[in-house]
N, C-alpha and C positions, 0 to 999 in steps of 0.2 A: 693290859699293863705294858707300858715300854720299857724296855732297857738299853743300855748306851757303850758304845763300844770307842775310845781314840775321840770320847767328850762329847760324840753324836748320838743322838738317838735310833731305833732299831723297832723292828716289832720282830714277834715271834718269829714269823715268817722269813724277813731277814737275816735273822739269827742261823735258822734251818740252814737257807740258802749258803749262809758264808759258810757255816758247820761244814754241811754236805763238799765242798770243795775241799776240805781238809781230811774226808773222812779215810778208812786206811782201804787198803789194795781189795781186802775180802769184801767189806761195804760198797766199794763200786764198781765190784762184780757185778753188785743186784740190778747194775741202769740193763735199760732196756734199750734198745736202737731208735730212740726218738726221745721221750720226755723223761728228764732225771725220776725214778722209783726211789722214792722216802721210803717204802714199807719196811717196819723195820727199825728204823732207824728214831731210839729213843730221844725225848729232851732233856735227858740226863746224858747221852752223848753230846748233844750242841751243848750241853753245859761243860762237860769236861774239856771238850774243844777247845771253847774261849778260854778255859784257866791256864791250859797248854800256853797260849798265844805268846810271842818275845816281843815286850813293848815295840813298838815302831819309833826310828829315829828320826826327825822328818830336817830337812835342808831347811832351815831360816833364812839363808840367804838369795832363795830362791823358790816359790812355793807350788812351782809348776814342775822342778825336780825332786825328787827325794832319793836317798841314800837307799842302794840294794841292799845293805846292812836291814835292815829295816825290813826286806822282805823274809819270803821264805816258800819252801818248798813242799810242795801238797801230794797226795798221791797219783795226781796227774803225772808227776814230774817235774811241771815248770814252775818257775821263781816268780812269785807273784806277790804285789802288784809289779806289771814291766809293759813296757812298749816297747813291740818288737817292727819294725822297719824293714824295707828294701824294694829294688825294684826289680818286678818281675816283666818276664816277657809280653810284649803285645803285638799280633799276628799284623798291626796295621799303625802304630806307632811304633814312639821311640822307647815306650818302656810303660809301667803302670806302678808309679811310685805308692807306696804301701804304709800310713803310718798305724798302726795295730793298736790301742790299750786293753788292756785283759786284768780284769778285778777277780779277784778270791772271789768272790759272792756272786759269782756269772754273769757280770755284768761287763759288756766291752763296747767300745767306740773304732770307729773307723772311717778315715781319710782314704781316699783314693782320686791319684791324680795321671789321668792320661796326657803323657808328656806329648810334644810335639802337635797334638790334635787344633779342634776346631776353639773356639771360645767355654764351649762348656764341656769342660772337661775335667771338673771336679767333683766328687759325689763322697758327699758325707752321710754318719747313720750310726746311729744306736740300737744295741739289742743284748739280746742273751746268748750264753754261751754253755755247752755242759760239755763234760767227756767223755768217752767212747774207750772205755782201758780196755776192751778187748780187740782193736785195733794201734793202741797206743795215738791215738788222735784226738782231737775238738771238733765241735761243732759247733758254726756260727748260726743262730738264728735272726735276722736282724729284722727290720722295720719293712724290707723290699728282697725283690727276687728270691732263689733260690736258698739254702743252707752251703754258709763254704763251709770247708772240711780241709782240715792242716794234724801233719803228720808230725809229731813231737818228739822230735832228734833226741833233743837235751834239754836242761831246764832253761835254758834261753834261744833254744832254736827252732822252729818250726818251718816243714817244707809242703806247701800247698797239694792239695789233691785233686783228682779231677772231681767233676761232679757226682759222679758213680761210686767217688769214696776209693780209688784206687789210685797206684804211683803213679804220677805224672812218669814213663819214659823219656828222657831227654837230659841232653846235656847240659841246656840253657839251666839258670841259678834259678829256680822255681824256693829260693829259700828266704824266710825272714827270720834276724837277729834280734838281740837283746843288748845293747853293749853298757847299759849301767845302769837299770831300775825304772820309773817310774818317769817318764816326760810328756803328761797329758796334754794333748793337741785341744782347740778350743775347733767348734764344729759352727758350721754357718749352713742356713737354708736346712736346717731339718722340721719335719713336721711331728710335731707331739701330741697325744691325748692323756689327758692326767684328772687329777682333781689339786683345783687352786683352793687354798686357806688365803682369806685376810683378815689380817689383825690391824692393830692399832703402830702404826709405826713399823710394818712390817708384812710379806705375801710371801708365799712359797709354792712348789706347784710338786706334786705327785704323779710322776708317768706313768703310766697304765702296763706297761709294754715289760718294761726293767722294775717297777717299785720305788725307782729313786726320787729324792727327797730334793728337789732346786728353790734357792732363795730365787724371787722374782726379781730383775731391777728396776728401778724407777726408770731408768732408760727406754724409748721404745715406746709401743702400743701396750704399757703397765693401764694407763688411765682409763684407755678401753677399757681392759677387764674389770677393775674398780667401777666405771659407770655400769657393769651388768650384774655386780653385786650388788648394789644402789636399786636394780629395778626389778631382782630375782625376788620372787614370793617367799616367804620362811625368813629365819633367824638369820642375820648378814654373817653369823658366827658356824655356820653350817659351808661345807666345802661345797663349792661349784664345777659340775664338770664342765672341761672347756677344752677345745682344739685349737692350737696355735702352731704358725710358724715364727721359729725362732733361732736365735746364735744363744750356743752353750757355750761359755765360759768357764775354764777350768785354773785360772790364777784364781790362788789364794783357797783354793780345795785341800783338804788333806789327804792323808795316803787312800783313804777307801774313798774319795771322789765327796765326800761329806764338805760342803761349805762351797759347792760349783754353786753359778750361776745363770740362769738365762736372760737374755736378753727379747722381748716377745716383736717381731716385729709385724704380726699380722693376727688379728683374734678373727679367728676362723667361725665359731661357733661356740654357745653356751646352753646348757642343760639344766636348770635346775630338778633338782629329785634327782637324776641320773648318776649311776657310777660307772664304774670303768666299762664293766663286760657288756650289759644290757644295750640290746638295739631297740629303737624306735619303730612304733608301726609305721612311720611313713618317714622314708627315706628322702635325703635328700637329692638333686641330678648332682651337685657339685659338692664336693668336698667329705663324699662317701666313698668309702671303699667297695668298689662292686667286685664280687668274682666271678671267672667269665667261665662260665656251667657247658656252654655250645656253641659252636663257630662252623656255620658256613653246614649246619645238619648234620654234625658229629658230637657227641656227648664231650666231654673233656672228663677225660680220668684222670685225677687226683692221684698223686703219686707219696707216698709217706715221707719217701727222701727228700723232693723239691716243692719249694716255695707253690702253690696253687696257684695258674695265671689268677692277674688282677688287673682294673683298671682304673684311672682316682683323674676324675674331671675337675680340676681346681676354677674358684672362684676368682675373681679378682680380674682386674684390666688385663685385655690381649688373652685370655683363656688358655691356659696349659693344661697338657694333661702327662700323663705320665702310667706306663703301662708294664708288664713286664709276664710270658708264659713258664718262668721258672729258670729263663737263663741269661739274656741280655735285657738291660731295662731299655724302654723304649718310649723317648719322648717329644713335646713338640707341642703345636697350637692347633687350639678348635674355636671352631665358632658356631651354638647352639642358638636358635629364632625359633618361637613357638616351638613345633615338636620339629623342625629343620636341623641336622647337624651337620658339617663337615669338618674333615681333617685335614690340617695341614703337613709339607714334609715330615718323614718321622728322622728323628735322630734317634743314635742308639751306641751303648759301650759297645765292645768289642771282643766279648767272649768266645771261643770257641764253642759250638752246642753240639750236645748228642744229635743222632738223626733225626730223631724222636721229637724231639725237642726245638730243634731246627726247621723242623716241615712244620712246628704248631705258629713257633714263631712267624712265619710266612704265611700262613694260614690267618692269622690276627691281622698282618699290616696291611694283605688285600681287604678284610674288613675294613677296616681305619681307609681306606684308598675308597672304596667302594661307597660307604655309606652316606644316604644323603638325608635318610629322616630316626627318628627313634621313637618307642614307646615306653611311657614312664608312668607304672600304678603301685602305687606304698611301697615295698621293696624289692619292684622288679625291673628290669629295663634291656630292652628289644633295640636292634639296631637295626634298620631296614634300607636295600635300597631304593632306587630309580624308580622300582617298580612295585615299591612294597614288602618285596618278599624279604622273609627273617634274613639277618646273616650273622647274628651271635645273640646270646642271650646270656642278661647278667642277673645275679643277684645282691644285693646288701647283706655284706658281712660286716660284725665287732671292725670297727678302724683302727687297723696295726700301727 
């Protein structure tokens, strides 16, 4: 059964989700240091929750703002829905402007722009977000690298943390603001896995990652995916999974992100029978997410606080790949012939890393420098050099 919140629809699940954001000091007590803990937690509370709620006022005159009036404040603290802003320090720029969105319902968006740098220097990205009350902080889980983690001042101010979850020392503004509700930024060049619905007059797409719910536009690679409804086996009235790069559009969304849009500008991949979570026995080389298990005859230990390395071989003309061990993402051009690969320069943000974290990272890019062939059987893949010999070993994971 669905139900509908601000004229959108909702599933249970949902519901939870926004609920859980609202719930009081002693209920989120119960999180744990990783994945929000429901137990406990009645649907007779998310019902009480939502009856609480103070209608939202929304801006008519412009529907990428809305009035702080309209939000409100959770036992996190902060005043939500808000985009919090600013720029912070970069060890090798002129700064790393920050544009932040954060929803009730754990759902947030993120712009980051490395000022002064090369050509690419913008990195956009959706994901989840939960809180941490017994540090009084968030925690971002997004689509790439590691979890950032932000220290929450006040209901509109959050100050960045290092990756270990502790204060940044220093004098530099390591802080972002809130200065008036809700100004959702549109996003370009992200990669999504969801399940697409078409109808009659009408497509929408379901992301895997967040839950959320996007009208499709006619703009773009739409007629792609319509021709792989067109030649999918089963009912055209049955959702198709599908991976796409695409630009989110947030005009004309209301306050909970309900009525965005995307724009598809590359259909990556389609699954019929397939949902979000389930992997296929036989992976693909490009446009899977691999994790990278062993590097150069070292196991890689998974860390619960950071992102697991990964590495995603994109499809398409001029071959990008794009990589990251938990703390700078790290990308650039390959070129794969039969089982022959090499890599080109890597680019990479500009994080400062743990040591830790720093030696792995180094560890990867002489892989990436080194390799010149690979092995690839159902969902595994070897990278070998010169001479054959292993120098990382990956596996196919669920595509974040």
């Amino acid at each position: 059964m669905r139900n509908t919140y601000f004229g959108k629809p909702i599933t249970l699940c949902s519901a939870m989700l926004f609920a859980f954001s609202m719930m009081n000091v002693g209920q989120a007590a119960n999180l744990q240091s990783g994945t929000p803990n429901l137990a406990g937690f009645k649907g007779s509370d998310v019902a009480q929750t939502m009856i609480d709620l103070v209608p939202v006022q929304l801006n008519t005159q412009n529907s990428e703002v809305v009035d702080i009036h309209g939000a409100f404040v959770g036992a996190h603290g902060l005043r939500l829905p808000g985009t919090f802003t600013g720029t912070l320090p970069c060890a090798d720029c002129e700064g790393i402007l920050h544009h932040l969105d954060l929803w009730p319902d754990g759902t947030y968006h993120m712009r980051r722009t490395w000022l002064g740098g090369d050509d690419n220097n913008q990195r956009d990205e959706i994901g989840r977000w939960y809180a941490d009350p017994g540090r009084q902080a968030i925690v971002l889980n997004g689509a790439s690298e590691m979890p950032l983690q932000w220290q929450i001042l006040g209901e509109d101010r959050l100050r960045q943390l290092a990756m270990d979850g502790t204060s940044i020392e220093s004098t530099l503004n390591y802080e972002l603001t809130n200065e008036g509700g809700l100004a959702a930024t549109d996003l370009e060049g992200i990669f999504l896995a969801g399940m697409a619905w078409l109808s009659p007059g009408a497509a929408t797409f379901e992301e895997c990652l967040t839950g959320r719910i996007y009208d499709i536009s006619e703009d773009g690679a739409r007629d792609d995916l319509v021709g792989a409804f067109e030649t999918a086996s089963g009912a055209s009235d049955d959702p198709l999974f599908a991976r796409v790069e695409a630009m989110l559009h947030m005009q004309g969304a209301d306050l909970m992100g309900g009525g965005a849009e995307i724009v598809i500008s590359r259909l990556i991949e389609t699954a019929p029978g397939r949902e979000c979570d389930p992997l296929p026995e036989q992976a693909a080389l490009t446009d899977t997410y691999w994790r990278i298990d062993g590097i150069l005859d070292e196991a890689v230990i998974k860390s619960p606080d950071i992102r697991e390395p990964y590495l995603v071989l994109l499809s398409g003309e001029g071959g990008r790949y794009t990589a990251s061990v938990g703390c700078n993402q790290i990308s650039g051009r390959y070129e794969a012939v039969n089982e022959a690969i090499s890599f080109g320069p890597a680019m990479k943000t500009r994080m400062a890393c743990p040591p830790e974290l720093d030696a792995l990272e180094r560890r990867l890019q002489e892989v990436l420098l080194r390799a010149r062939g690979y092995r690839h059987e159902n969902t595994t893949l070897t990278f070998v050099d010169e001479a054959g010999q292993t120098l990382a070993d990956l596996a196919a994971v669920a595509f974040r």
